[in-house]
C-alpha positions in Angstrom: 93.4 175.8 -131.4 91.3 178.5 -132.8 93.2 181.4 -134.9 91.9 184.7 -135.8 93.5 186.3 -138.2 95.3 189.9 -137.6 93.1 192.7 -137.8 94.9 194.1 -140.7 96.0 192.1 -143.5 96.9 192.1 -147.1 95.6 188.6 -148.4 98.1 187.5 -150.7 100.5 188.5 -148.5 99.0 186.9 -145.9 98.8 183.3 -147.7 101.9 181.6 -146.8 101.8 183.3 -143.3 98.5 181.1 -142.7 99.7 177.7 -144.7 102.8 178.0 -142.4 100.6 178.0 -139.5 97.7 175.5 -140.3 101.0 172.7 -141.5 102.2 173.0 -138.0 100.0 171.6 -136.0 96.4 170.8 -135.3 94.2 174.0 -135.5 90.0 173.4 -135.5 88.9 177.0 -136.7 90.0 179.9 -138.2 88.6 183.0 -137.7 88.7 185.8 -140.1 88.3 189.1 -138.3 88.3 192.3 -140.5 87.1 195.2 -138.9 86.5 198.7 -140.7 87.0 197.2 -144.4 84.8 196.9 -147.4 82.9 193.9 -148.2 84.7 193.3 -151.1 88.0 193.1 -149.1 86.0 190.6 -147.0 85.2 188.9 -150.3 88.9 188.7 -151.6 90.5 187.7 -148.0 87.9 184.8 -148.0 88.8 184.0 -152.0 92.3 183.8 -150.9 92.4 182.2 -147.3 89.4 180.2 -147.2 91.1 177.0 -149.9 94.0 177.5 -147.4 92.1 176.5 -144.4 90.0 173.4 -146.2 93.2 172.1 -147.5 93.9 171.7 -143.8 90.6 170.1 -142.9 90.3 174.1 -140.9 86.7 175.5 -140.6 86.7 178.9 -141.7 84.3 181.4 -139.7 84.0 185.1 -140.8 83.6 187.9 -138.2 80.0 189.2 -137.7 79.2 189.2 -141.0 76.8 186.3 -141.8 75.7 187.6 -144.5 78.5 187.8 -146.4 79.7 184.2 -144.2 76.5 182.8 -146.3 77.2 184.4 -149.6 80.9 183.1 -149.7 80.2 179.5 -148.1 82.1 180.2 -145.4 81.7 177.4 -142.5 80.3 179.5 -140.3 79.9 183.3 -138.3 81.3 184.2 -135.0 79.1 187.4 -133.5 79.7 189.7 -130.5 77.0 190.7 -128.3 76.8 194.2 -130.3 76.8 192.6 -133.8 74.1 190.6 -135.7 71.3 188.6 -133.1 72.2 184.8 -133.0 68.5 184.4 -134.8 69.3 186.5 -137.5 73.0 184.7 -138.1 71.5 181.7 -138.0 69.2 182.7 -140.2 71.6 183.7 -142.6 73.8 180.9 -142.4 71.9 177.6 -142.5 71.4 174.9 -139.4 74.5 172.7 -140.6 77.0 176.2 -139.9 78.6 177.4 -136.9 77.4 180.1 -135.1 80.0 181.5 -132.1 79.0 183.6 -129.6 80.6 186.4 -127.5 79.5 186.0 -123.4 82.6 188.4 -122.1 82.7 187.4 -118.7 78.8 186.5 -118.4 77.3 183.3 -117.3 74.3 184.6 -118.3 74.7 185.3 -122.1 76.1 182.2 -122.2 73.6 180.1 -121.0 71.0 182.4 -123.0 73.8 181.6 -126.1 73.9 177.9 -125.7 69.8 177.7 -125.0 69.7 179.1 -128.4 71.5 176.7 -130.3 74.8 178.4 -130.6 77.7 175.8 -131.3 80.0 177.6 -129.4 80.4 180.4 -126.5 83.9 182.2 -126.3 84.6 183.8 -122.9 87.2 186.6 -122.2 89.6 188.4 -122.2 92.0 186.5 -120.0 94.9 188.6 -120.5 96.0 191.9 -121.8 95.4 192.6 -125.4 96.3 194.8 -128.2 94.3 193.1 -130.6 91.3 194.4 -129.4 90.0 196.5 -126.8 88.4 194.3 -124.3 85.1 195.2 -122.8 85.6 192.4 -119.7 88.2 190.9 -118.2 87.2 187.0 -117.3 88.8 184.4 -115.2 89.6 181.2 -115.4 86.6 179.3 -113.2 84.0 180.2 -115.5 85.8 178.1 -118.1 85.1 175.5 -114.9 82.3 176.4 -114.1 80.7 176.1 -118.0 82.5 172.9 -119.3 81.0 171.2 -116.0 77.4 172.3 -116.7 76.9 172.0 -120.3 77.8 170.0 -123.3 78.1 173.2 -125.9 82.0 173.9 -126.4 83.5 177.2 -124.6 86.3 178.9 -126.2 88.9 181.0 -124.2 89.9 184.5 -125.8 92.4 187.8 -124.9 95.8 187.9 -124.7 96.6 184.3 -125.1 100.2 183.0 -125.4 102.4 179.9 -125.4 103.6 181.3 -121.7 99.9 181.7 -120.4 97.6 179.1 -121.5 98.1 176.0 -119.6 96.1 177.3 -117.2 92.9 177.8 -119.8 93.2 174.6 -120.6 93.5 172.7 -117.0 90.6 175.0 -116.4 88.1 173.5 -119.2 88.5 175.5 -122.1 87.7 173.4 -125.6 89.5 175.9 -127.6 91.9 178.6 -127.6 91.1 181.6 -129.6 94.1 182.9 -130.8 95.9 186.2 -132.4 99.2 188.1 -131.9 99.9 185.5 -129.8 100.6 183.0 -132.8 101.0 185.8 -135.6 103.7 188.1 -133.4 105.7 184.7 -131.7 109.7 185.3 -132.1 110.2 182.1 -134.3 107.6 182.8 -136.7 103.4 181.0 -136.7 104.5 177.2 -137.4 106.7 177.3 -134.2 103.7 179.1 -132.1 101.3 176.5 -133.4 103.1 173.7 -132.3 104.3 175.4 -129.2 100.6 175.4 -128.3 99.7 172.2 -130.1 102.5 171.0 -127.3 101.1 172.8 -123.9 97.6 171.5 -124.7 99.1 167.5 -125.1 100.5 168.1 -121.7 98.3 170.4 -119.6 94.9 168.4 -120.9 92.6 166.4 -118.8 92.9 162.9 -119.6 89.3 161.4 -121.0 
């Protein structure tokens, strides 16, 4: 699993949300995603969420900003295609951090992602969102299609719930990128994370 946080958030308040989550099952990556804030409210959300995450053995990756993902020591940066180049995030943020990548529904800017070094490319959306609003709808065989091909990790994004993933994960995505779908689920974010945690046991491949 791979969580991003909601795109409104008051930290503190926030706290025990996240440690409910993380203690309930096996999460890789969270992703804190802040748009139309100051800095220093990216500063204070990373002060008070980033411990939470390490306690948990989590990597923490800021949104776009690798500046600030470099200032803070922050594992890593995820960028869209209309944020900072992956040269200059890398740049920023070191060899040894992760650098995500945006491809939408493009086989292209994935390929042109992963020749680049990026250590991750995150297709989508699969589903209807109100988290964000999507610029391209993908579909499940380019999950396929990319996990057969290549070695770099492809994360599935949009819209994802307990209800709709299985078929993500038969279809080769390494991760699940995650919002309302844990944050808004009826018996609170530890249930949702182990709802999931429970799906992927089931619905993945055998090695």
């Amino acid at each position: 699993m791979y969580l991003i946080t909601p795109p409104e958030i008051d930290p503190a308040a926030f706290a025990p949300v996240l440690e409910e989550a993380l203690a309930a099952g096996d999460v890789a990556c969270l992703q804190l995603r802040l748009k139309g804030v100051t800095d220093n409210a990216i500063r204070e959300a990373t002060r008070v969420l980033m411990p939470i995450a390490h306690a948990h053995d989590v990597a923490f990756l800021i949104n776009d900003r690798a500046d600030l993902a470099a200032e803070l020591g922050a594992d890593g940066v995820h960028v869209g295609q209309d944020d900072t180049p992956y040269d200059q995030a890398r740049a920023l943020v070191g060899a040894d951090a992760i650098v995500g990548v945006t491809c939408h529904n493009s086989r292209h800017l994935a390929m042109v992602a992963g020749e680049q070094g990026a250590d991750y490319v995150a297709f989508g959306a699969f589903f209807a969102t109100t988290t964000k609003d999507p610029k391209t709808h993908a579909t499940p065989d380019i999950l396929t299609w990319w996990n057969e091909l290549f070695e770099v990790p492809c994360v599935a994004i949009g819209g994802i719930t307990v209800d709709n993933c299985a078929a993500l994960v038969r279809a080769g995505a390494d991760f699940l990128a995650v919002s309302a779908g844990v944050w808004n689920f009826p018996d609170g974010p530890g249930a949702a994370v182990a709802a999931f945690n429970k799906v992927i046991a089931e619905t993945a491949p055998s090695c």
